[in-house]
VMD Tcl script that draws the C-alpha trace (Angstrom):
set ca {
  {8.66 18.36 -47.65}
  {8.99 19.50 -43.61}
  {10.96 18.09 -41.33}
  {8.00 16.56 -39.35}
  {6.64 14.34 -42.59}
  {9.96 13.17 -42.92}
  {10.20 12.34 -39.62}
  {6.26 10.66 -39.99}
  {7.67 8.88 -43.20}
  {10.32 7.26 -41.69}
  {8.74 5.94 -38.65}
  {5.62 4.75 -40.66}
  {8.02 3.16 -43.12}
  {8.60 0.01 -40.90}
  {5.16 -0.28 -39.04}
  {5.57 -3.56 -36.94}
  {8.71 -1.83 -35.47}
  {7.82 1.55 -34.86}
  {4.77 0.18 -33.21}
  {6.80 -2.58 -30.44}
  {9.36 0.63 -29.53}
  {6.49 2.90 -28.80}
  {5.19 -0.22 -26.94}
  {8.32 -0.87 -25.28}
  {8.50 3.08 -23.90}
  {4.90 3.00 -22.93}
  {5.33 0.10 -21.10}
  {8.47 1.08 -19.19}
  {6.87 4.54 -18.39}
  {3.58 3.15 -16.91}
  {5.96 0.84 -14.91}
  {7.58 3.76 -13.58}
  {4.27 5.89 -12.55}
  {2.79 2.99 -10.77}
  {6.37 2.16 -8.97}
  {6.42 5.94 -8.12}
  {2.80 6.09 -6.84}
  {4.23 3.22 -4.09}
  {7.07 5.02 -3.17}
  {4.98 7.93 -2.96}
  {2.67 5.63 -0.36}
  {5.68 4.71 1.36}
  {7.58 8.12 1.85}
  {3.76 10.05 2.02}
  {3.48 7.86 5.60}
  {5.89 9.92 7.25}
  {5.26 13.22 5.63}
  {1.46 13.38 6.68}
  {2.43 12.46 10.15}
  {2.91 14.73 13.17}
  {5.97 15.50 14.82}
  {4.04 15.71 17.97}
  {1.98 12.46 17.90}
  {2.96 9.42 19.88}
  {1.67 5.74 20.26}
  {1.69 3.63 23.02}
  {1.02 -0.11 22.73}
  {1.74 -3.90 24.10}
  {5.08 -4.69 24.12}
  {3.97 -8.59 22.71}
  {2.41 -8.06 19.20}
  {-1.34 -8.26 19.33}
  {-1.58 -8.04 23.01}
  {-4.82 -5.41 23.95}
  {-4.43 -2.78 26.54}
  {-6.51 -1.85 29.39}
  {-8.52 1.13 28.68}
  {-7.70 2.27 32.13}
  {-4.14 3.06 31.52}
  {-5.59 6.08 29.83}
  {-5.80 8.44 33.17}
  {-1.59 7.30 34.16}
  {-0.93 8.15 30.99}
  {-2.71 11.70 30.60}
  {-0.91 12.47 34.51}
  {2.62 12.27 32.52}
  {4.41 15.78 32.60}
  {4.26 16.58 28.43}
  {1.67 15.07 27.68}
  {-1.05 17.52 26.70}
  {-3.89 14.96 25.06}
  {-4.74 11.41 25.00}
  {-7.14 9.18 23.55}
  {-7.13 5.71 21.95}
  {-8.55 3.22 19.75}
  {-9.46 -0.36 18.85}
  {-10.33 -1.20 15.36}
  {-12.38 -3.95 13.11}
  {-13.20 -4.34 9.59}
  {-16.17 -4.76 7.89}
  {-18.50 -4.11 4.84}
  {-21.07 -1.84 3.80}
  {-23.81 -3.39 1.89}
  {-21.46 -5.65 -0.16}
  {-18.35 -7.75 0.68}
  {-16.04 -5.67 -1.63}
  {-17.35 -2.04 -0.42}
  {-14.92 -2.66 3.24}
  {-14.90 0.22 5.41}
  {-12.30 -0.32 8.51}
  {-14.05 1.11 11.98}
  {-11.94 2.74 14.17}
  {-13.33 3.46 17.32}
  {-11.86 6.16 19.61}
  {-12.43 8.23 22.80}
  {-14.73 10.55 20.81}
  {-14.14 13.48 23.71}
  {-10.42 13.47 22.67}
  {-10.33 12.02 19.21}
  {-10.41 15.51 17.24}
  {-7.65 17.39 20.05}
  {-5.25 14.27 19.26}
  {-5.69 14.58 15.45}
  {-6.38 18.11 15.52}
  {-5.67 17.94 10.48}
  {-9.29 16.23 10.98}
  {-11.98 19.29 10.53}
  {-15.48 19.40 10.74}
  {-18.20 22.01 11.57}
  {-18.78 22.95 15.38}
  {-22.20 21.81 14.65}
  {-21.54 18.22 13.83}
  {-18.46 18.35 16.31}
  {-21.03 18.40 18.89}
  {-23.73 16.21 17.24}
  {-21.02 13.23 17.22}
  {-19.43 13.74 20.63}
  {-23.33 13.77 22.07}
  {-24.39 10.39 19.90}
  {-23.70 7.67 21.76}
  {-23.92 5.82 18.45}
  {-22.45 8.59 16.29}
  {-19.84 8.45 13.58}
  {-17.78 10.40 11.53}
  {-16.37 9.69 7.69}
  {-13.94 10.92 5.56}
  {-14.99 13.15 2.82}
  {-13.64 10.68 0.04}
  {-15.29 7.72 2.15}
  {-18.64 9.25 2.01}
  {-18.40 10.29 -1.22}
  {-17.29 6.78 -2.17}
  {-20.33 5.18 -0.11}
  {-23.10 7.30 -1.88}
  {-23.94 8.91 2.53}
  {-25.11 12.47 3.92}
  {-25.23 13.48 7.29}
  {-27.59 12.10 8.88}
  {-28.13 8.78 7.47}
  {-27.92 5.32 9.61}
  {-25.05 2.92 7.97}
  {-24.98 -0.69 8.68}
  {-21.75 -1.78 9.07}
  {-22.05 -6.15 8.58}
  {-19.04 -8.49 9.44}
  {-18.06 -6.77 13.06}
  {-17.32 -8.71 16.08}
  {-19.99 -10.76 17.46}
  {-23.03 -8.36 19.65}
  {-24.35 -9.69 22.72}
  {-27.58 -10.18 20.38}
  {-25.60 -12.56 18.08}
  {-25.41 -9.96 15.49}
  {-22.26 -9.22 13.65}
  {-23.98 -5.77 12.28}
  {-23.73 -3.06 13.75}
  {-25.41 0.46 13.13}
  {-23.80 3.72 13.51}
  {-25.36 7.76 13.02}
  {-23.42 9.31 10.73}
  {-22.91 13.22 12.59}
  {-20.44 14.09 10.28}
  {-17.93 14.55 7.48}
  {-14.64 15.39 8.16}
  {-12.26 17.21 5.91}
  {-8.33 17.15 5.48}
  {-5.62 18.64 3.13}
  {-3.99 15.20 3.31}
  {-3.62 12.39 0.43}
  {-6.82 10.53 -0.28}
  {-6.12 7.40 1.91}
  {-6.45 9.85 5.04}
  {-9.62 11.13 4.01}
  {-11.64 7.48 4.20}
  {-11.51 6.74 8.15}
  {-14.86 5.82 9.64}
  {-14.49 7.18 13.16}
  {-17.20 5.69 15.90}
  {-17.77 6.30 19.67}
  {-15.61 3.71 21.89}
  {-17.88 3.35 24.62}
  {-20.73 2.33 21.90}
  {-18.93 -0.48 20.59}
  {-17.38 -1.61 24.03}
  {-20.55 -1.94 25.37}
  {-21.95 -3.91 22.50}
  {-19.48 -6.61 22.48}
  {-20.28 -10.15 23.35}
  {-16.79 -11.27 24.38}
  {-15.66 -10.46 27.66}
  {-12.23 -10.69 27.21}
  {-11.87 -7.74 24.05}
  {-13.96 -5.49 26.78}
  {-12.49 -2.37 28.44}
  {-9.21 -2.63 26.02}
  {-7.43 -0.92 23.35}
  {-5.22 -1.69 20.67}
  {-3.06 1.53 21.42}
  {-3.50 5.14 22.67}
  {-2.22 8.24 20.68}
  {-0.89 10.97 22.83}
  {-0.06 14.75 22.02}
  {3.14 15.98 23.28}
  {3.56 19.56 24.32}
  {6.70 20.23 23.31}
  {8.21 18.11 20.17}
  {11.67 18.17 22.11}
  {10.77 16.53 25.10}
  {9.15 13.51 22.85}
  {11.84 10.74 24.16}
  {11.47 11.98 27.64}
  {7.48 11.39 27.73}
  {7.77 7.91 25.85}
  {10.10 6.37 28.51}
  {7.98 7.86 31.46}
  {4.86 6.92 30.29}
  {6.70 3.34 29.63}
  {8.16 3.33 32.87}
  {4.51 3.68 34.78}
  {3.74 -0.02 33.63}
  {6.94 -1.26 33.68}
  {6.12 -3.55 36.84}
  {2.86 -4.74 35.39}
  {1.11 -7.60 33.79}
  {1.43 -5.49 30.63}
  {4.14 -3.67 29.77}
  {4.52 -1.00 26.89}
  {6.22 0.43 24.34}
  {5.96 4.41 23.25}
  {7.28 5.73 20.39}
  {6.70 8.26 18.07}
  {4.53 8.08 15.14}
  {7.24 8.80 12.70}
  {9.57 5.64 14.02}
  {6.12 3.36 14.23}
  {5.59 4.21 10.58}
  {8.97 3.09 9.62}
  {9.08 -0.10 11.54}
  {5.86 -1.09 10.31}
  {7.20 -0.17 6.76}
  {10.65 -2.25 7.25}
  {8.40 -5.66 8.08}
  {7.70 -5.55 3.74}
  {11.94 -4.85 3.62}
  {13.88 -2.55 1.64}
  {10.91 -1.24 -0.65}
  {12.81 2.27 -1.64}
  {15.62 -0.12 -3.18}
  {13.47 -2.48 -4.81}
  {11.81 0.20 -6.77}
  {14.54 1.52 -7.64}
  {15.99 -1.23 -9.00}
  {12.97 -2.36 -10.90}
  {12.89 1.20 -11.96}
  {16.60 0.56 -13.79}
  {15.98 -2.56 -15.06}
  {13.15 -1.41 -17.21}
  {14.47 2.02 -18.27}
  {18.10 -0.23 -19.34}
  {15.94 -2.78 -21.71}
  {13.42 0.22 -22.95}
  {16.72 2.40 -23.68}
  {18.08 -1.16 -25.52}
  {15.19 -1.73 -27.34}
  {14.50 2.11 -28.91}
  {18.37 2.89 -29.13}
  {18.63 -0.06 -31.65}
  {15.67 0.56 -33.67}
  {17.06 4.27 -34.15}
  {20.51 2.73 -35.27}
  {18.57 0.49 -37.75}
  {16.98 3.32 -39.05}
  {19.70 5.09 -39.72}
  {21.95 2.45 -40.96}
  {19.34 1.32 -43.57}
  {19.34 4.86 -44.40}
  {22.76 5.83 -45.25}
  {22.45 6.18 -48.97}
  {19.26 8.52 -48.51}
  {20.87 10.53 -46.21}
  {23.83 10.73 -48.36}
  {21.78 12.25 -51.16}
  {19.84 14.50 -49.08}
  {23.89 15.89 -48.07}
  {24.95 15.91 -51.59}
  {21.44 17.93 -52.36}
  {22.28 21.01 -50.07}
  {20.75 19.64 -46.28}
  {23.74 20.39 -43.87}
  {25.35 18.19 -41.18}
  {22.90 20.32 -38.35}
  {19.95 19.61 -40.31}
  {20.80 16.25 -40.71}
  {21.71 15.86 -37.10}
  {17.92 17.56 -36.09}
  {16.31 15.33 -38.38}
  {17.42 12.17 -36.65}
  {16.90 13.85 -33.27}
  {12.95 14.68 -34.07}
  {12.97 11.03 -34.61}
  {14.22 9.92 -31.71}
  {11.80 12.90 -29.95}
  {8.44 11.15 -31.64}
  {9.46 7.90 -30.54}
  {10.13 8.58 -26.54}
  {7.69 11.43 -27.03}
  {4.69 9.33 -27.43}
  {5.92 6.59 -25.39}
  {6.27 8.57 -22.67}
  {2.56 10.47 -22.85}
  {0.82 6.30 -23.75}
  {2.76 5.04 -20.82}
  {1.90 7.67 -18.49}
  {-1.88 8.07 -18.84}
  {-2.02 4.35 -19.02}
  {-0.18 4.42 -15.62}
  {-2.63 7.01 -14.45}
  {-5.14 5.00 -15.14}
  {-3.54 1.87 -13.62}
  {-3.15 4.10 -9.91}
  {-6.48 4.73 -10.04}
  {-8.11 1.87 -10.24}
  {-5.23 0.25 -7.68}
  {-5.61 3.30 -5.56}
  {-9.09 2.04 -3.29}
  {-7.30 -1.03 -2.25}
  {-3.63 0.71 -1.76}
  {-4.87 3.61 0.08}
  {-5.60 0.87 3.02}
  {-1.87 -0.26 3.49}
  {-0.05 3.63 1.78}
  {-2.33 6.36 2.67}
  {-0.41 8.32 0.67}
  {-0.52 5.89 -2.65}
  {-0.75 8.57 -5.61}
  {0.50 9.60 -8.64}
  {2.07 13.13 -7.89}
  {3.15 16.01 -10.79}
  {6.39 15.77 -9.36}
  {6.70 12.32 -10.81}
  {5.18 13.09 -13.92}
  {7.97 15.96 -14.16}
  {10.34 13.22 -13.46}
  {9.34 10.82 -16.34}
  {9.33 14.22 -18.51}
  {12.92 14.84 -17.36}
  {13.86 11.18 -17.69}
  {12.24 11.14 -21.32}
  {14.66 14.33 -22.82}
  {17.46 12.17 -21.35}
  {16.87 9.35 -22.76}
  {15.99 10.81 -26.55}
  {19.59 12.57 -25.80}
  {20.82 8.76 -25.29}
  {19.30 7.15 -28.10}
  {20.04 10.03 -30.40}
  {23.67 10.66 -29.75}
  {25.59 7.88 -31.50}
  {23.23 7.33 -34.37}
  {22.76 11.15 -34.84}
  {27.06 11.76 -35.02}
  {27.16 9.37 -37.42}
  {24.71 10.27 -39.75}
  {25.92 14.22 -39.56}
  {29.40 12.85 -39.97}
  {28.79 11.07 -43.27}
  {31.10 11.04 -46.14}
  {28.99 11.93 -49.11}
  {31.16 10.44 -52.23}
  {32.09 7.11 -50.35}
  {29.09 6.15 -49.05}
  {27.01 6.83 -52.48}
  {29.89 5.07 -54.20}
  {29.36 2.17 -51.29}
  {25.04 2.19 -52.07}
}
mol new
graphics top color blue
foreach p $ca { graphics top sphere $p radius 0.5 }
foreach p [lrange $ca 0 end-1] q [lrange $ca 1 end] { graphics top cylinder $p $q radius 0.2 }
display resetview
């Protein structure tokens, strides 16, 4: 008989156990794939960021901007490109297919976020098209559109008509070698949806503007003057660079790194718990048998490998159920989490860290139970059974 349908014997020899540790595993590893698909959102905001980029906006949460402050802000020394945004969302065709608008200064959108790319050809079609928009290639994709085709966003702000629809050209498809959350923006012309809107006091302002510095080191310098040109206004500012947006929008939902990790620890302690003890059972109500099987020739290594390719099988398929069920989990999570962490995903470098984390923990839960049984004393314990 091989090792492996000893191995298969034992583990099939108590069913209802085997069964609840593989559970156990799966369950802690498809915790551990979705928890690292958020931390991959969190720490993915910063990496897909550039160094260059900054933001300017109210000082007083949810204040707007005048649209005007645009040409002070371009005459700043360092700053090489501005533009700026205001944004709504909405639905395509049903309530649950949202699609958030973001409408921008379309002659400066694509120098400011230079990652976006898209043919010359459609470049032009967009900046020309009054009512022209561009989409991600996963958003259009996602949305069943081509180039070309008129989409009805429903559930904007009110029109001067009445009319909370409103209708946009797509020119384009944009592409980008970033996660998939930054490949679903729908990009429209400012000036279109300015002068649509019915209420006067959302017209001719912005939510913030996004400026391009021209030299990364001079980044503080450009925030505070662009800060200090409306310092003696009605609305003052605040500039700061992408990056330290990013994390102070990220420290509102608190110490998310920690929490994972903790969560993270808490699981792997009560999955190593649960399969350490059902290998020391094994082996325990084992003892005679494995004191025959030393008496009959098999040596302490052998013995020692035996209890080890248990262990294996157990956190070996564990690990591969709990992963592809965590797979599966991120994906169908990822349309809504991709809204908040562009960068929600489940990454191979995780997966190469559950595979890491697995070997370590069959080394745990074989250790103990694997010493004794290559340690045993052959006469006493068959004298013992």
């Amino acid at each position: 008989m091989t090792r492996l349908r000893l191995v298969r014997a034992v583990l099939l020899r108590h069913k209802a156990r085997t069964a609840f540790t593989i559970l156990s595993v799966a369950t802690a590893f498809a915790i551990f794939a979705v928890l690292s698909a958020v931390a991959q959102g969190l720490s993915g905001q910063l990496h897909f960021i550039t160094a260059q980029r900054l933001v300017t906006a109210s000082r007083l949460s949810g204040q707007r901007l005048p649209v005007a402050y645009v040409e002070q802000i371009a005459s700043v020394p360092g700053v090489q490109a501005v533009t700026y945004n205001v944004q709504f969302d909405g639905y395509y065709q049903q309530p649950n297919r949202t699609v958030s608008v973001l409408a921008f200064d379309v002659t400066t959108l694509l120098q400011v976020y230079p990652e976006f790319s898209i043919s010359p050809a459609q470049r032009q079609k967009f900046m020309s098209d009054r009512e022209g928009a561009i989409a991600g290639a996963a958003l259009a994709e996602q949305m069943g559109w081509r180039v070309g085709d008129t989409v009805p966003i429903r559930g904007g702000p009110p029109q001067r008509d009445g009319s909370t629809t409103w209708y946009f050209h797509l020119d384009g498809v944009y592409h980008a070698n970033l996660p998939l959350g930054y490949q679903k923006f729908f990009a429209v012309n400012y000036a279109y949806l300015n002068e649509g809107l019915a209420l006067a006091a959302f017209k001719d302002s912005v939510e913030q503007f996004n400026e391009v510095a021209s030299d990364p080191t001079q980044m503080s310098r450009i925030a505070n003057d662009i800060d200090k040109k409306f310092a003696g206004g009605p609305i003052r500012t605040v500039t700061r660079s992408e990056q330290e947006q990013t994390l102070s929008m990220l420290r509102q939902f608190g110490d998310i790194g920690a929490l994972v990790t903790y969560v993270g620890i808490a699981v792997f302690f009560s999955m190593l718990l649960i399969s350490g003890n059902t290998i020391a059972n094994s082996v325990r109500e084992r003892l005679g048998e494995l004191a025959v099987m030393r008496a009959l020739g098999f040596g302490r290594p052998q013995i020692a490998v035996l209890i080890l390719l248990e262990a294996s099988a157990l956190i070996g398929v564990g690990t591969a159920v709990g992963l592809a069920a965590g797979w599966l989990v991120t994906r169908k999570m990822s349309p809504i989490m991709v809204m908040v962490l562009q960068g929600f995903t489940l990454t191979w470098r995780a997966i190469g860290t559950a595979i890491g984390l697995a070997l370590l923990f069959v080394l745990m839960i074989w250790l103990l139970p694997g010493r004794r049984a290559a340690r045993l004393p052959i006469a006493e314990t068959l004298r013992s059974g």
